[in-house]
C-alpha positions as semicolon CSV with decimal commas, in nm:
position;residue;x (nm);y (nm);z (nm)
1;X;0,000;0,000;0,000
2;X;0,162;0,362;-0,080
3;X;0,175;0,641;0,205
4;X;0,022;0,966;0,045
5;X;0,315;1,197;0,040
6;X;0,171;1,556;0,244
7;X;0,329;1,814;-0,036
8;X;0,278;2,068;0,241
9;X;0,524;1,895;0,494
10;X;0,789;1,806;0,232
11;X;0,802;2,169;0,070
12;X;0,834;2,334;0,360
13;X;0,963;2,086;0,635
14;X;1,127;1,816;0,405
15;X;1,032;1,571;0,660
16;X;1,092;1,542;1,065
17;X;1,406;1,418;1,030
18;X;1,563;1,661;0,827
19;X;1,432;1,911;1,032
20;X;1,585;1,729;1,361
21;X;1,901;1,682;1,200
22;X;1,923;2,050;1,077
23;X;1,831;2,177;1,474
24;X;2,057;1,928;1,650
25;X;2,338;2,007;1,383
26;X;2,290;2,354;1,395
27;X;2,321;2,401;1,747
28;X;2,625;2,179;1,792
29;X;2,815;2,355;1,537
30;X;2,750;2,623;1,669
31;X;2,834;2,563;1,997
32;X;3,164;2,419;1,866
33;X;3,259;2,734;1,664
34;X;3,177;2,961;2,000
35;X;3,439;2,740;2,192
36;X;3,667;2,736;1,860
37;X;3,687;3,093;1,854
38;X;3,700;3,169;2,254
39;X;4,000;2,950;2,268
40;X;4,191;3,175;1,963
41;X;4,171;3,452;2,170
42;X;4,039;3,816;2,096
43;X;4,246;3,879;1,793
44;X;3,980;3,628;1,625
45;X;3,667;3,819;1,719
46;X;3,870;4,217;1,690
47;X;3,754;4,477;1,418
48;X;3,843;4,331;1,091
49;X;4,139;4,351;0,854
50;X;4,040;4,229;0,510
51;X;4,220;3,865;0,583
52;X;3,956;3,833;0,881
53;X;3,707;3,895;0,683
54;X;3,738;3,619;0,394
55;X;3,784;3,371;0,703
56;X;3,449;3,456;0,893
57;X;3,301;3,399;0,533
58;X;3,425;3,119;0,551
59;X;3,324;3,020;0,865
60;X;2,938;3,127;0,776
61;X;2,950;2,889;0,471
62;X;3,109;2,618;0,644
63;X;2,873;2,631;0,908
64;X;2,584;2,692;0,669
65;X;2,676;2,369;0,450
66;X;2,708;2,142;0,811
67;X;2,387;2,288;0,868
68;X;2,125;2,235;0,566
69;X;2,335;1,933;0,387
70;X;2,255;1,629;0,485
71;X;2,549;1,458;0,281
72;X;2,792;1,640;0,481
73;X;2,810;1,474;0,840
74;X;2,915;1,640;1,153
75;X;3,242;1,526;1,250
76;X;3,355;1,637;0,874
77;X;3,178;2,029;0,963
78;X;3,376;2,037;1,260
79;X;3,697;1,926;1,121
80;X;3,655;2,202;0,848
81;X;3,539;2,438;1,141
82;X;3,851;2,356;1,350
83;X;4,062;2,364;1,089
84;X;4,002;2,739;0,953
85;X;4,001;2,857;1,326
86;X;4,325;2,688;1,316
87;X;4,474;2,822;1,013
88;X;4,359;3,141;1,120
89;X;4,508;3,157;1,406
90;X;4,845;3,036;1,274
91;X;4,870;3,297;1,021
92;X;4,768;3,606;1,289
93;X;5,006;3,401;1,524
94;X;5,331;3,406;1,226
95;X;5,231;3,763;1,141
96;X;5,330;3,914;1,450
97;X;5,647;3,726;1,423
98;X;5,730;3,778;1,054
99;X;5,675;4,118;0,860
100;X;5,664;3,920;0,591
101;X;5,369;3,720;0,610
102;X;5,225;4,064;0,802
103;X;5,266;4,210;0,477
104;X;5,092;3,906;0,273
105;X;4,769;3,912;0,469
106;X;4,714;4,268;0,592
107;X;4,744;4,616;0,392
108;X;4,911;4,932;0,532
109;X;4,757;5,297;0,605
110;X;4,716;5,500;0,304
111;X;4,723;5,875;0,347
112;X;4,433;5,982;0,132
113;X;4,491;6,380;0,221
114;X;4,725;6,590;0,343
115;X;4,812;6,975;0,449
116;X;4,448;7,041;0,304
117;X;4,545;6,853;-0,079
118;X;4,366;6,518;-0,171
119;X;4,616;6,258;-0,313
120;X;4,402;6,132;-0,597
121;X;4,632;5,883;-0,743
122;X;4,623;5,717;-0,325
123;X;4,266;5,816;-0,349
124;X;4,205;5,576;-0,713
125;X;4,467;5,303;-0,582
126;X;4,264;5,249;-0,267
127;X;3,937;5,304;-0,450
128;X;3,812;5,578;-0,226
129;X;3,621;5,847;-0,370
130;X;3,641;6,214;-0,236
131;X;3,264;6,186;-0,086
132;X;3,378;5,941;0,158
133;X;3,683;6,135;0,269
134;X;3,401;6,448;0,267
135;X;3,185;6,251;0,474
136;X;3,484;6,130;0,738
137;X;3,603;6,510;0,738
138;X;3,203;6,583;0,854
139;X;3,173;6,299;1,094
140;X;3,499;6,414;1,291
141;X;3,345;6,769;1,297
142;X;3,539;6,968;1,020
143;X;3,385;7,130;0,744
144;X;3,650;7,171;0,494
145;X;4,003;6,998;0,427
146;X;4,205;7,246;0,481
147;X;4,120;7,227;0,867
148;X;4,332;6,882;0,895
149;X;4,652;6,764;0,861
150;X;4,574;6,438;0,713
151;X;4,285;6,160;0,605
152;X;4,448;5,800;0,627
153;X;4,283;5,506;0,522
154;X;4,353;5,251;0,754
155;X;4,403;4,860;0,738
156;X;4,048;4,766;0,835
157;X;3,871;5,040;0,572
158;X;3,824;5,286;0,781
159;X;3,882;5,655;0,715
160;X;4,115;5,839;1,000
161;X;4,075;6,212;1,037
162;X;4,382;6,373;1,191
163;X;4,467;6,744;1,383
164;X;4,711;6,945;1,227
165;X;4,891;6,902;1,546
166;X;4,897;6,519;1,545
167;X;5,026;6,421;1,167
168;X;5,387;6,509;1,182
169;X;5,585;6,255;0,983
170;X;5,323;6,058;0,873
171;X;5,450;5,864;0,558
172;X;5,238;5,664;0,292
């Protein structure tokens, strides 16, 4: 005799089980990543260089694929968890030791403006229009560029706005 298939549950549930598995994977992964992360330290959870970034992706798509496939099981989403916590915190680890790997995975500060001139050939290599510097010159209360010393655009994309009295021998 054949079951009658509920086209309700299976479009929008895809069955008990699938919905059991996704709950009790979900919050074991996640639970897993929380400790993974803790035990890396702060660097791993700090404001965000571009290198940081790509790894929390990821992280999120890992954790997403554990999650809703069914083909991947759960000791192979926590390996791949465990292992980009790990990697990450190898490479943050070597680049404090090494300025070379330092310089592979994170940028340097750009001075965008300075002594009341934008640089636009730092402004089109960083792809930062003059609005944005505009807008950081308003947000740290200046009205004009010529009221600064500098604009730098720092490792983690934001914009710094600096005194006139706090910029000497700032280099790009």
């Amino acid at each position: 005799m054949l079951t009658e298939i509920d086209p309700v549950q299976t479009v929008l549930f895809g069955g008990a089980s699938g919905v059991l598995r996704t709950l009790i994977f979900g919050i074991t992964v996640y639970v897993a990543l929380i400790a993974k992360l803790r035990l890396t330290g702060k660097r791993t959870l700090s404001k965000m260089n571009a290198f940081d970034l790509i790894v929390t992706v990821a992280l999120g798509a890992t954790l997403a694929s554990v999650m809703l496939n069914a083909s991947v099981p759960l000791v192979y989403g926590l390996l791949a968890l465990g292992l980009l916590v790990m990697l990450q915190f190898l490479i943050t680890w070597a680049s404090v030791r090494s300025a070379r790997v330092s310089a592979l995975v994170k940028s340097e500060p750009t001075l965008l403006a300075s002594d009341g001139a934008y640089l636009h050939e730092a402004m089109c290599r960083q792809r930062v229009p003059l609005d944005e510097i505009d807008a950081a010159l308003r947000k740290h209360g200046h009205d004009r560029l010529d009221q600064v010393r500098c604009v730098i655009h720092e490792i983690d994309g934001s914009l710094s706005v600096l005194a006139k009295r706090n910029c000497a021998g700032w280099r790009d």
